[in-house]
N, CA, C and O atoms as CSV, one atom per row, in Angstrom:
chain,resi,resn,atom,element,x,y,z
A,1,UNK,N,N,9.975,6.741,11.744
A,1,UNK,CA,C,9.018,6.233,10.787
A,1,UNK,C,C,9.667,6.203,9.413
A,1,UNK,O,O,10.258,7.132,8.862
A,2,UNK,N,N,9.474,5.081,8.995
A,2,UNK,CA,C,10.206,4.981,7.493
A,2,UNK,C,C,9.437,4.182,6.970
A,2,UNK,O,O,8.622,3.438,7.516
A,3,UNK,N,N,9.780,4.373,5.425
A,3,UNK,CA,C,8.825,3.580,4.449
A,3,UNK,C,C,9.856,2.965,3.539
A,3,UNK,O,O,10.587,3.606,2.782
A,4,UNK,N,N,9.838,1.417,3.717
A,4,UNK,CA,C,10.985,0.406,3.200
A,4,UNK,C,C,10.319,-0.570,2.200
A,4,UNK,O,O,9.103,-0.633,2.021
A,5,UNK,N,N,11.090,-1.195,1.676
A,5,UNK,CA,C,10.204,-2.447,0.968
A,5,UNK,C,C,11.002,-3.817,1.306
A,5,UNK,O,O,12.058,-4.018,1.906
A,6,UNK,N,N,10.364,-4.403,0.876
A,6,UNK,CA,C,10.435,-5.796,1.439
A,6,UNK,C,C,11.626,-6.381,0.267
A,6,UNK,O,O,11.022,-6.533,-0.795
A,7,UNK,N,N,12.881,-6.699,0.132
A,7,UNK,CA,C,13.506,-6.417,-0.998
A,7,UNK,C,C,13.335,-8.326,-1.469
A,7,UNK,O,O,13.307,-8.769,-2.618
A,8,UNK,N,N,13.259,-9.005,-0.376
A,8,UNK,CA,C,13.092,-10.342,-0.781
A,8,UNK,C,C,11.626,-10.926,-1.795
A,8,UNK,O,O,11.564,-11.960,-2.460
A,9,UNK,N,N,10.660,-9.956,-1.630
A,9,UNK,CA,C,9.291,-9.961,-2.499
A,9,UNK,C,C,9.636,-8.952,-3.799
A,9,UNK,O,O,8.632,-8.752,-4.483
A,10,UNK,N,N,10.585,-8.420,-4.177
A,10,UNK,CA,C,10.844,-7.778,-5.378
A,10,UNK,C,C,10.863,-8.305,-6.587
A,10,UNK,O,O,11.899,-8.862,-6.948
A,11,UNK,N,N,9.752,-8.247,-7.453
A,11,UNK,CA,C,10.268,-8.878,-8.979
A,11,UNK,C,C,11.560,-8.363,-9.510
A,11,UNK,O,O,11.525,-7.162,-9.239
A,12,UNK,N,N,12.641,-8.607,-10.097
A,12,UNK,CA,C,13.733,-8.567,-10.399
A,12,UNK,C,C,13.256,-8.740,-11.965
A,12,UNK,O,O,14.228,-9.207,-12.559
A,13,UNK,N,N,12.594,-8.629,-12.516
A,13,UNK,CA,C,12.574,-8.620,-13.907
A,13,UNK,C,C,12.326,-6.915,-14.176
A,13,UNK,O,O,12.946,-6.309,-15.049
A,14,UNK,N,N,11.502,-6.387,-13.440
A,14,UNK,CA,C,11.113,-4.663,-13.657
A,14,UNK,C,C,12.077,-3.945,-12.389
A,14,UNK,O,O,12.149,-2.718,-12.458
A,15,UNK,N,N,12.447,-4.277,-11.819
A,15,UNK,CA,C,13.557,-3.241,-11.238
A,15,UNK,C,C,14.861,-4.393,-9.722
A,15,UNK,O,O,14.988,-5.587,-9.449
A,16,UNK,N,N,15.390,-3.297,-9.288
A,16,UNK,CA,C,16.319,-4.324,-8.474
A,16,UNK,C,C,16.432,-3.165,-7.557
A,16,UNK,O,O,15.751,-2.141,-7.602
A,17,UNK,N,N,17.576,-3.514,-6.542
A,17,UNK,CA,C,17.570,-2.452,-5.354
A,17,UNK,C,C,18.184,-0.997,-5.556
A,17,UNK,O,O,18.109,-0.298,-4.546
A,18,UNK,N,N,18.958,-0.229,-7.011
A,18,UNK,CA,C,19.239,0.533,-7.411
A,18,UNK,C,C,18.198,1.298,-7.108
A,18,UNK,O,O,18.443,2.452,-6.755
A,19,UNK,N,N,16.598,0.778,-7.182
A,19,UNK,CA,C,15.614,1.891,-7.704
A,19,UNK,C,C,14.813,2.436,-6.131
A,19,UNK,O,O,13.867,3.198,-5.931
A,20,UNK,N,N,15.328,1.975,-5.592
A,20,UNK,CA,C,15.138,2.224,-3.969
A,20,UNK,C,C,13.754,1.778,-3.764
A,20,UNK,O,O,13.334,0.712,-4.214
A,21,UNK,N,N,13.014,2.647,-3.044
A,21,UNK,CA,C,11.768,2.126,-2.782
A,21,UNK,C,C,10.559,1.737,-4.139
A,21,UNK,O,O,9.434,1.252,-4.018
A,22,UNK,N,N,11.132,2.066,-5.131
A,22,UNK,CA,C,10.027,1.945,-6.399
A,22,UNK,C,C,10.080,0.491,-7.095
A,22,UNK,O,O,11.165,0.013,-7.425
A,23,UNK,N,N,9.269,0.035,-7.236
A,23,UNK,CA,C,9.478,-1.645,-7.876
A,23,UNK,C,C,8.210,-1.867,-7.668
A,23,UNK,O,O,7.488,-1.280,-6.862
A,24,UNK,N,N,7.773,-3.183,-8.788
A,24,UNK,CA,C,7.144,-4.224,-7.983
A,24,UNK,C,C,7.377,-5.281,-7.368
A,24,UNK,O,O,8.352,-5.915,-7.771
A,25,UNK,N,N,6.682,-5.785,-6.331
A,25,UNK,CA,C,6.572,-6.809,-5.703
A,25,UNK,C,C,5.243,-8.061,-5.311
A,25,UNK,O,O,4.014,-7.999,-5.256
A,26,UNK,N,N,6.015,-8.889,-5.146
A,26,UNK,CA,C,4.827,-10.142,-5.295
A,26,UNK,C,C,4.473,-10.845,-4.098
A,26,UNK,O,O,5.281,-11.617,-3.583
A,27,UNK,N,N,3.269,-10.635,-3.579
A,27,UNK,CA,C,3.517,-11.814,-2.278
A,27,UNK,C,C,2.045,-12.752,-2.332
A,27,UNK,O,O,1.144,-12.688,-3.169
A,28,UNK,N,N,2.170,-13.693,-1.042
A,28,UNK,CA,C,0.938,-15.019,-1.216
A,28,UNK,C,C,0.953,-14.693,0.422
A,28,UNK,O,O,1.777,-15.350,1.058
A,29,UNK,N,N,0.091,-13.705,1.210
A,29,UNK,CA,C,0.249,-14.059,2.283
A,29,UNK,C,C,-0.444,-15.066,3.137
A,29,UNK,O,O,-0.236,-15.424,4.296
A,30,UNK,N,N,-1.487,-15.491,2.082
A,30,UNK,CA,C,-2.160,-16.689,3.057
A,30,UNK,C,C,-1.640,-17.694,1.173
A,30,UNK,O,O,-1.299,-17.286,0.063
A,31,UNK,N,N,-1.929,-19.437,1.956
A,31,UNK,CA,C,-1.156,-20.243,1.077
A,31,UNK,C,C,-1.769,-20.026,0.037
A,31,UNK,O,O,-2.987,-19.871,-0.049
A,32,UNK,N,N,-0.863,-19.990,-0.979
A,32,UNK,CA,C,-0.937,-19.358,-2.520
A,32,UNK,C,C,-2.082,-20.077,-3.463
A,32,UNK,O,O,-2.614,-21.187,-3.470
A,33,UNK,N,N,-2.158,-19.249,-4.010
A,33,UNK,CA,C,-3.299,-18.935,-5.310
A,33,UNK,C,C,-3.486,-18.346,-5.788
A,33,UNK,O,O,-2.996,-17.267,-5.454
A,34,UNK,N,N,-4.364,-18.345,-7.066
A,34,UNK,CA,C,-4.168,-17.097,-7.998
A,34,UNK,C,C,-5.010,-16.260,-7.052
A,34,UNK,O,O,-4.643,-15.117,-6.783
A,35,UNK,N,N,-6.169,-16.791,-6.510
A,35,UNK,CA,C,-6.960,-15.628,-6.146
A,35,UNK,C,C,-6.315,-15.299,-4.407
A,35,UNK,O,O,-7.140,-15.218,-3.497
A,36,UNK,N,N,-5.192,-15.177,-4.186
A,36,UNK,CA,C,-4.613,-14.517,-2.635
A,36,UNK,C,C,-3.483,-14.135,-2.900
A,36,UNK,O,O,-2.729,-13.834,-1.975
A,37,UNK,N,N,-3.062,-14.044,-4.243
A,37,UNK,CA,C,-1.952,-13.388,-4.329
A,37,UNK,C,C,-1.985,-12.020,-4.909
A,37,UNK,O,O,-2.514,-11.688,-5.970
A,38,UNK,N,N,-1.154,-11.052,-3.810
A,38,UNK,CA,C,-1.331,-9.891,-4.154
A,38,UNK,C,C,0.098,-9.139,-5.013
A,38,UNK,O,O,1.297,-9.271,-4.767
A,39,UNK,N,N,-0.584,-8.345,-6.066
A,39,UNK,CA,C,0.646,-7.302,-6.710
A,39,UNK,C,C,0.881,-6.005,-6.312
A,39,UNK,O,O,0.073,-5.082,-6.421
A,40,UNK,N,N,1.855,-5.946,-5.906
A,40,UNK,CA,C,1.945,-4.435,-5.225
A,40,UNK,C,C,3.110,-3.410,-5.847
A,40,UNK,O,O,4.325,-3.604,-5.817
A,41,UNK,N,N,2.556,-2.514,-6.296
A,41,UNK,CA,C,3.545,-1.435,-7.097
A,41,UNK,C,C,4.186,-0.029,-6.073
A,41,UNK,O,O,3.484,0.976,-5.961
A,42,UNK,N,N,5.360,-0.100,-5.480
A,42,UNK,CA,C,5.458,1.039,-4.519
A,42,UNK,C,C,6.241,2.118,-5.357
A,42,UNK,O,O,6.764,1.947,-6.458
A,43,UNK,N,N,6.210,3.305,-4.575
A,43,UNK,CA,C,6.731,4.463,-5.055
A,43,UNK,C,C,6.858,5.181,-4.033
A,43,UNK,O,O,5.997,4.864,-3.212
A,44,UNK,N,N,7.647,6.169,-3.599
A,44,UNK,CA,C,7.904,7.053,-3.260
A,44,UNK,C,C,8.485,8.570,-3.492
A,44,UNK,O,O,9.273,9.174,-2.765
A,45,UNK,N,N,7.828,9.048,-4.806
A,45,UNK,CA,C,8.014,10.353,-5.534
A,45,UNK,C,C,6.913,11.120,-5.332
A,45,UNK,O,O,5.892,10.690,-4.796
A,46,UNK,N,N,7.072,12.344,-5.769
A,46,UNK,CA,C,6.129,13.904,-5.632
A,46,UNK,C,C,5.676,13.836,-4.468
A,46,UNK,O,O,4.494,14.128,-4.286
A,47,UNK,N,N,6.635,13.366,-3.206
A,47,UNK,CA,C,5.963,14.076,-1.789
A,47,UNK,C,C,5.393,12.779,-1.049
A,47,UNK,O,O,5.408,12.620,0.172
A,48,UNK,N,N,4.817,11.754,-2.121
A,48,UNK,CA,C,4.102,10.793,-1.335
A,48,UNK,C,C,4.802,9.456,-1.196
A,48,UNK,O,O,5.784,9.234,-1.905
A,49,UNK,N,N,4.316,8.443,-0.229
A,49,UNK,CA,C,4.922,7.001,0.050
A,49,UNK,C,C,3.569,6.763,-0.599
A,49,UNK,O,O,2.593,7.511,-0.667
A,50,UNK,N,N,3.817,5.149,-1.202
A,50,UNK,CA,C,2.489,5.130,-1.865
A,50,UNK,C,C,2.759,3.385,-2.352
A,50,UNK,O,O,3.702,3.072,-3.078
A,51,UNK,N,N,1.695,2.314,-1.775
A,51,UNK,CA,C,1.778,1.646,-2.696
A,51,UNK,C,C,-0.006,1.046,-3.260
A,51,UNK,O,O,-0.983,1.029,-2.512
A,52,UNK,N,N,-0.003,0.723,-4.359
A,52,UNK,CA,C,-0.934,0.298,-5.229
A,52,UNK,C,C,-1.057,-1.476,-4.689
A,52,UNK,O,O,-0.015,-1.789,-4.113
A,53,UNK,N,N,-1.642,-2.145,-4.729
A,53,UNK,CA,C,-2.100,-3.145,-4.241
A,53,UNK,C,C,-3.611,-3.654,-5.150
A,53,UNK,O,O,-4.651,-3.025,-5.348
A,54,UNK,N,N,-3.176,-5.118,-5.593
A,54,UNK,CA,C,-4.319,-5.178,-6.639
A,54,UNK,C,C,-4.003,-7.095,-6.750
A,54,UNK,O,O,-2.972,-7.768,-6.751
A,55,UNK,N,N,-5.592,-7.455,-6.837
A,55,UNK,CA,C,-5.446,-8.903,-6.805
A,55,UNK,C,C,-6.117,-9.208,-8.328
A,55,UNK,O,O,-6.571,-8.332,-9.064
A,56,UNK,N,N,-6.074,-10.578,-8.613
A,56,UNK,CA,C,-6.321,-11.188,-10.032
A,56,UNK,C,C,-8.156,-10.954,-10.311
A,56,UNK,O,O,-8.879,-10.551,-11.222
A,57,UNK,N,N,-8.281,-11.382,-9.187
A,57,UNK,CA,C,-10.349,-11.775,-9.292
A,57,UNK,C,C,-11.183,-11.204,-8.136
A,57,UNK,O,O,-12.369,-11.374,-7.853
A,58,UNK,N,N,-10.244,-10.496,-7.568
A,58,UNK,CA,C,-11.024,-9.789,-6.293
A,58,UNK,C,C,-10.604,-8.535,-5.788
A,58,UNK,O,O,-9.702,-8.158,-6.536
A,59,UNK,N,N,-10.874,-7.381,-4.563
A,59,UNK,CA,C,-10.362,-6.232,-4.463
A,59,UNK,C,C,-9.288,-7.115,-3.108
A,59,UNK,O,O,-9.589,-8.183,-2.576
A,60,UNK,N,N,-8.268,-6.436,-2.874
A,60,UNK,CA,C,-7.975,-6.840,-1.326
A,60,UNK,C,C,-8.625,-6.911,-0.290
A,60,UNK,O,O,-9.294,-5.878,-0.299
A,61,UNK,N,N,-8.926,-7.615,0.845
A,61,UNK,CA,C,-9.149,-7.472,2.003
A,61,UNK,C,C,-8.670,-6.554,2.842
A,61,UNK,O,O,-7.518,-6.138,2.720
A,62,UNK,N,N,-9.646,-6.046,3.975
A,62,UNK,CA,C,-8.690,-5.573,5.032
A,62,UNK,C,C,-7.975,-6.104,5.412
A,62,UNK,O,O,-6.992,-5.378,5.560
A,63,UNK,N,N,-7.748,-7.317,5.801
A,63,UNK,CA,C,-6.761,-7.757,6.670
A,63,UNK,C,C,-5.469,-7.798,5.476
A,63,UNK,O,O,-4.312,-7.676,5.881
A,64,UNK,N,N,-5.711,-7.955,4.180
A,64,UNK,CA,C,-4.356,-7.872,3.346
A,64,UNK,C,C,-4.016,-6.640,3.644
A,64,UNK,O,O,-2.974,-6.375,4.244
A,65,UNK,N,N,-5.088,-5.539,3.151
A,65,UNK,CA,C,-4.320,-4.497,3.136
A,65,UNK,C,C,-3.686,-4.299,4.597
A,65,UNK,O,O,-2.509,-3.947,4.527
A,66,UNK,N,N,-4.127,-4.425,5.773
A,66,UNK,CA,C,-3.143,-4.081,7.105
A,66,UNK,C,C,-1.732,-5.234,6.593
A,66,UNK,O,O,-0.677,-4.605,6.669
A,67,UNK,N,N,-1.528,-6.564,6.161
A,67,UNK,CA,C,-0.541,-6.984,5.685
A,67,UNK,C,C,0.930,-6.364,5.207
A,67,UNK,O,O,2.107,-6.451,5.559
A,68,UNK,N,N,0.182,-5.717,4.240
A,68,UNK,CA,C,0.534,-4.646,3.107
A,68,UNK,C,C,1.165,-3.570,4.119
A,68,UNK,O,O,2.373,-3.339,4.147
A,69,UNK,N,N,0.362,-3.029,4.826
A,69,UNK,CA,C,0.649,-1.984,5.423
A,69,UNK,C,C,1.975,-2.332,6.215
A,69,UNK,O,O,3.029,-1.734,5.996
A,70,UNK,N,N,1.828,-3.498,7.295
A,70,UNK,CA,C,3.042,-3.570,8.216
A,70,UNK,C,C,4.131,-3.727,7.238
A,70,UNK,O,O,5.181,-3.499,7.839
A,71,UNK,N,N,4.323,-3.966,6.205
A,71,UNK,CA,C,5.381,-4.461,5.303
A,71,UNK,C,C,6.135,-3.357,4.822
A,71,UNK,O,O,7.347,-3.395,5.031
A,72,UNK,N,N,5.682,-2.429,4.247
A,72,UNK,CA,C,6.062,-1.134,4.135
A,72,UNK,C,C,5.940,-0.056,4.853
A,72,UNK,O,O,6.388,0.973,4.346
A,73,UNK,N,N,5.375,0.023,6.078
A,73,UNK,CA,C,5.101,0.974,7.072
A,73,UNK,C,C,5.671,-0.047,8.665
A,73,UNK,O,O,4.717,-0.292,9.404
A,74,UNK,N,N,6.556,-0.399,8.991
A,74,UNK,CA,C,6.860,-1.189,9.839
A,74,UNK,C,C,6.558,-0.798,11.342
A,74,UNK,O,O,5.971,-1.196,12.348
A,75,UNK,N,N,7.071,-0.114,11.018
A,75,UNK,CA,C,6.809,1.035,12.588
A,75,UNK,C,C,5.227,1.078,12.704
A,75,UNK,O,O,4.477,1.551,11.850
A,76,UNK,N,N,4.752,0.353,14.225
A,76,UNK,CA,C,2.971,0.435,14.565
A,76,UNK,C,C,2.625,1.628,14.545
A,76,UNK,O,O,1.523,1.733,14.007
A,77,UNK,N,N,3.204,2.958,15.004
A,77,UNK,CA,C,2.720,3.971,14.560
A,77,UNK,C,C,2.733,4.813,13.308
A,77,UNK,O,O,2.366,5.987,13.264
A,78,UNK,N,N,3.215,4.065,12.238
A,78,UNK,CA,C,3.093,4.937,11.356
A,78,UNK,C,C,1.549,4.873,10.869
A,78,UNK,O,O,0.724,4.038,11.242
A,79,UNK,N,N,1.315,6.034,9.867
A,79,UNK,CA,C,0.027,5.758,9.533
A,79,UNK,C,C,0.055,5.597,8.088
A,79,UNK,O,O,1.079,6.047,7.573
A,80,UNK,N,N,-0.836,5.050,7.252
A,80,UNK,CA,C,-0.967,4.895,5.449
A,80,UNK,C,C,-2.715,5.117,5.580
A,80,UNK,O,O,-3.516,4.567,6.336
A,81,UNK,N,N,-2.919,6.155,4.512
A,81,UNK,CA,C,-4.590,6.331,4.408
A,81,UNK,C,C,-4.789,5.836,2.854
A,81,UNK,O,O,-3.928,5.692,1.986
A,82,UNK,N,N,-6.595,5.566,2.770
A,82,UNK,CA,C,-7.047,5.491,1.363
A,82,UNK,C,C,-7.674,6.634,1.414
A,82,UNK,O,O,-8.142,7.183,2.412
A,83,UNK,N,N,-7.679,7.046,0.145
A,83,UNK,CA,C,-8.591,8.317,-0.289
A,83,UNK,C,C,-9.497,8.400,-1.308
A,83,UNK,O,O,-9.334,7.870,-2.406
A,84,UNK,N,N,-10.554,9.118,-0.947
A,84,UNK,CA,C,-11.522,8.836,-1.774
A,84,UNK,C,C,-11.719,10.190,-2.490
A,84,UNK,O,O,-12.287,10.996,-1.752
A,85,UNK,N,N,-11.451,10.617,-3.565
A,85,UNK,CA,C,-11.442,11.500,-4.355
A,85,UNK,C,C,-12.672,12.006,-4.947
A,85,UNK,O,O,-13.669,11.403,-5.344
A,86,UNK,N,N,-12.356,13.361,-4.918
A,86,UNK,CA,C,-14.122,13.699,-5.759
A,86,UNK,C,C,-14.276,12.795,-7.034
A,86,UNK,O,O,-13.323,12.088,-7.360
A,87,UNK,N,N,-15.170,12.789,-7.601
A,87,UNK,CA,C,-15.426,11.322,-8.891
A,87,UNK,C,C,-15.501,12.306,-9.596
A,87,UNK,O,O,-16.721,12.238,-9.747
A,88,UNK,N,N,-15.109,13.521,-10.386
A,88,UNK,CA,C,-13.730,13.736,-11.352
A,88,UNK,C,C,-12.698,13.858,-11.576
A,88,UNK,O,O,-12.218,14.292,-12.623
A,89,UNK,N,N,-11.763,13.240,-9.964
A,89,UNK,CA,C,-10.592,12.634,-10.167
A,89,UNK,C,C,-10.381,11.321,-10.382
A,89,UNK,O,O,-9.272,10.828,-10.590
A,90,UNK,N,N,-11.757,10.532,-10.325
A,90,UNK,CA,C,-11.354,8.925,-10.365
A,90,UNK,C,C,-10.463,8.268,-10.858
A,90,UNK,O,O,-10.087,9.034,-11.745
A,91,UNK,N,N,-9.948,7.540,-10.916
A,91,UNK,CA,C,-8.977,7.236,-11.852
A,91,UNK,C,C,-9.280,5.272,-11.715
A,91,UNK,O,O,-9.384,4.884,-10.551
A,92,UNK,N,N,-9.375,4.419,-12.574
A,92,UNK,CA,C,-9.747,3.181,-11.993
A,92,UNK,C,C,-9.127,2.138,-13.523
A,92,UNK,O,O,-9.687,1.733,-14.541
A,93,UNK,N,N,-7.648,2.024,-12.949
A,93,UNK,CA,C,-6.645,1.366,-14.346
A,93,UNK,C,C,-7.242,-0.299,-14.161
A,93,UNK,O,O,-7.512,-1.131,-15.027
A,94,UNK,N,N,-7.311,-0.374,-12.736
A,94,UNK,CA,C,-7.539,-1.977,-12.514
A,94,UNK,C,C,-8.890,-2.211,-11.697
A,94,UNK,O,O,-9.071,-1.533,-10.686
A,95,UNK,N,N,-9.970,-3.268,-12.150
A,95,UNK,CA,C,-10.658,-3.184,-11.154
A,95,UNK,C,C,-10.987,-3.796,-10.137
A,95,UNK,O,O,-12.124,-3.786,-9.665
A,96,UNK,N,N,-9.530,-4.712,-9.450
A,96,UNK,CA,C,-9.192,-4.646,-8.007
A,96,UNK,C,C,-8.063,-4.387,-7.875
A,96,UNK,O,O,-7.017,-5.033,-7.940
A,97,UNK,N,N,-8.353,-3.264,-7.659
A,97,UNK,CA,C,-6.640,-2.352,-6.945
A,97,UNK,C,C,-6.882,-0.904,-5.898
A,97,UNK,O,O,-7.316,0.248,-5.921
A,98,UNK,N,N,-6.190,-2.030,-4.920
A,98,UNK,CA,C,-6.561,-0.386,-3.940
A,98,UNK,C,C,-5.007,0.603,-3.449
A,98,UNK,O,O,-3.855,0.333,-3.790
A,99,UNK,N,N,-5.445,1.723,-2.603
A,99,UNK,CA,C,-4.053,2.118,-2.933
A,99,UNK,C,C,-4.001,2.795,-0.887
A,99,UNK,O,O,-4.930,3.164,-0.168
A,100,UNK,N,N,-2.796,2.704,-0.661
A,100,UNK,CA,C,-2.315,3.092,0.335
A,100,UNK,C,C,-1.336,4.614,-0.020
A,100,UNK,O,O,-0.590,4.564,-0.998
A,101,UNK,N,N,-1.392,5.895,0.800
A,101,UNK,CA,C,-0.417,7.032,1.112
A,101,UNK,C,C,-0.097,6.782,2.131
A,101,UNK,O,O,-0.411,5.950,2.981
A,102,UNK,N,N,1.054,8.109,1.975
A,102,UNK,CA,C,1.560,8.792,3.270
A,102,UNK,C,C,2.602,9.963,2.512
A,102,UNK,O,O,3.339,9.860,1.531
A,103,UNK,N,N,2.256,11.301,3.587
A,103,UNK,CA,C,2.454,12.035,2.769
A,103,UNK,C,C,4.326,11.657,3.336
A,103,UNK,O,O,4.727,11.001,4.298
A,104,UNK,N,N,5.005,12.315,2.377
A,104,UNK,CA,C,6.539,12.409,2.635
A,104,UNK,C,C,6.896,12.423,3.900
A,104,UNK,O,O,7.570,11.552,4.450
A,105,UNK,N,N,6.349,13.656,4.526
A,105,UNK,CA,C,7.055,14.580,5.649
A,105,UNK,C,C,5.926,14.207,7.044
A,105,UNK,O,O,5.877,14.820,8.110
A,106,UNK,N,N,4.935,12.800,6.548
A,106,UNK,CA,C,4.060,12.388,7.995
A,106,UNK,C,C,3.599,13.105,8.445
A,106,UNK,O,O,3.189,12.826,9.572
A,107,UNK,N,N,3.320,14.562,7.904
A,107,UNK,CA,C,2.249,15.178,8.497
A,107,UNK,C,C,0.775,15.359,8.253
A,107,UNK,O,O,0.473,16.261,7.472
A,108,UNK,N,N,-0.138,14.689,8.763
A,108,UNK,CA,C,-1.739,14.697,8.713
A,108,UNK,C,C,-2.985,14.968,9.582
A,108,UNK,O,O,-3.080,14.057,10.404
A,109,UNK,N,N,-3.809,15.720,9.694
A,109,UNK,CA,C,-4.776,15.877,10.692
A,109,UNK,C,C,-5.549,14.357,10.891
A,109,UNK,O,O,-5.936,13.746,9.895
A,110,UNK,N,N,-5.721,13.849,12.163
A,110,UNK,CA,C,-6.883,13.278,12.321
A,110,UNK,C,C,-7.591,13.502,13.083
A,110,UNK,O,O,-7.361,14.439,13.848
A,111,UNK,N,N,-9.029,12.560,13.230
A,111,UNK,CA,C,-9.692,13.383,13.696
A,111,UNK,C,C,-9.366,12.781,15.303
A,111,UNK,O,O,-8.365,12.070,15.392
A,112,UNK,N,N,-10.133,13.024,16.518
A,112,UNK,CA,C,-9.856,12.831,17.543
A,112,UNK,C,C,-10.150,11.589,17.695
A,112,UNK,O,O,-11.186,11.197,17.159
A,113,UNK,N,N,-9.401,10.723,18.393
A,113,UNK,CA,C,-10.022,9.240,19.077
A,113,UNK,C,C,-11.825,9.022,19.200
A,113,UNK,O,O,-12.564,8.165,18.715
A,114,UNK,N,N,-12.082,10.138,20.020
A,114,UNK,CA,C,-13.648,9.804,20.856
A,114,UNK,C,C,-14.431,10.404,19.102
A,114,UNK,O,O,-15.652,10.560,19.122
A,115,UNK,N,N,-13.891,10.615,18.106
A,115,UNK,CA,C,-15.247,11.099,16.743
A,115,UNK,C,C,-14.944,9.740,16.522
A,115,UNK,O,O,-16.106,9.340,16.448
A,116,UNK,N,N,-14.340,8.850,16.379
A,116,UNK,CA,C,-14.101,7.770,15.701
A,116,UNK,C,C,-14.599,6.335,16.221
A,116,UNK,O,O,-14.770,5.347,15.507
A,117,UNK,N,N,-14.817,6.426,17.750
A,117,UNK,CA,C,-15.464,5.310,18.236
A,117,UNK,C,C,-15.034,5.318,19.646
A,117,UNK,O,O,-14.101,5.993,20.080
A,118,UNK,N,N,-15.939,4.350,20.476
A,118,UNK,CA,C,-15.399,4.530,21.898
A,118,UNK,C,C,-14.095,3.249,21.550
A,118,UNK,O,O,-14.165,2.327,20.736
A,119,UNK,N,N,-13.015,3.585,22.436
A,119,UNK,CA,C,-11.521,3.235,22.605
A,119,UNK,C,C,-11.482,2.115,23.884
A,119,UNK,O,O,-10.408,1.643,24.259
C-alpha cells in the first residue's frame, strides 16, 4: 500500500517532483469546466497521507472523491477516511473542500462488514 501522486496532474508553478508527495494538482475528470474541475492539495507529513480536494461552485461528489481516491491510494485495498471532528475543531478555509486520510503506518479499526450493511 502506498500513497503516490499523479506527477502528470502536478501544477509546476507551486512545487515539482523534489517535494515528493506534497504539491498541488489539477484534474477535469469528467469533460472540463469550471464547475468539474477539481483542486487537490496532497501531503504526507505528521503521520498522515492526506489530500484536500475542493471544487470552484460545488462540494465534490462521491464518485470524484472515489476518483481522487484511486489516484493517490492505487492499491483497491487501501483505505482513505473523512472525519468528522467535534465542531470545536472545525476548521472550514474553503466552502467546497473535502478532505481524505490515512494514517502513515495504515493502521485503523473498522467496524465489522455485517454493522455496516448486508454484503
Amino acid at each position: 500500500m502506498a500513497f503516490k501522486v499523479p506527477e502528470q496532474h502536478r501544477c509546476s508553478q507551486y512545487s515539482d517532483a523534489s517535494y515528493g508527495n506534497n504539491g498541488l494538482f489539477l484534474f477535469s475528470p469528467r469533460p472540463s469546466s469550471a464547475r468539474n474541475d477539481l483542486t487537490i492539495i496532497a501531503s504526507d507529513g505528521g503521520g498522515w497521507e492526506h489530500v484536500s480536494v475542493s471544487k470552484k461552485y460545488e462540494c465534490p461528489t462521491w464518485d470524484e472523491m472515489c476518483f481522487v481516491k484511486k489516484l493517490f491510494w492505487s492499491d483497491p485495498e487501501d483505505f482513505a477516511v473523512q472525519f468528522h471532528p467535534p465542531e470545536s475543531q472545525y476548521v472550514n478555509n474553503h466552502p467546497y473542500c473535502l478532505h481524505l486520510w490515512r494514517p502513515g503506518d495504515g493502521q485503523m479499526r473498522f467496524p465489522e462488514v455485517w454493522m455496516v450493511g448486508i454484503k
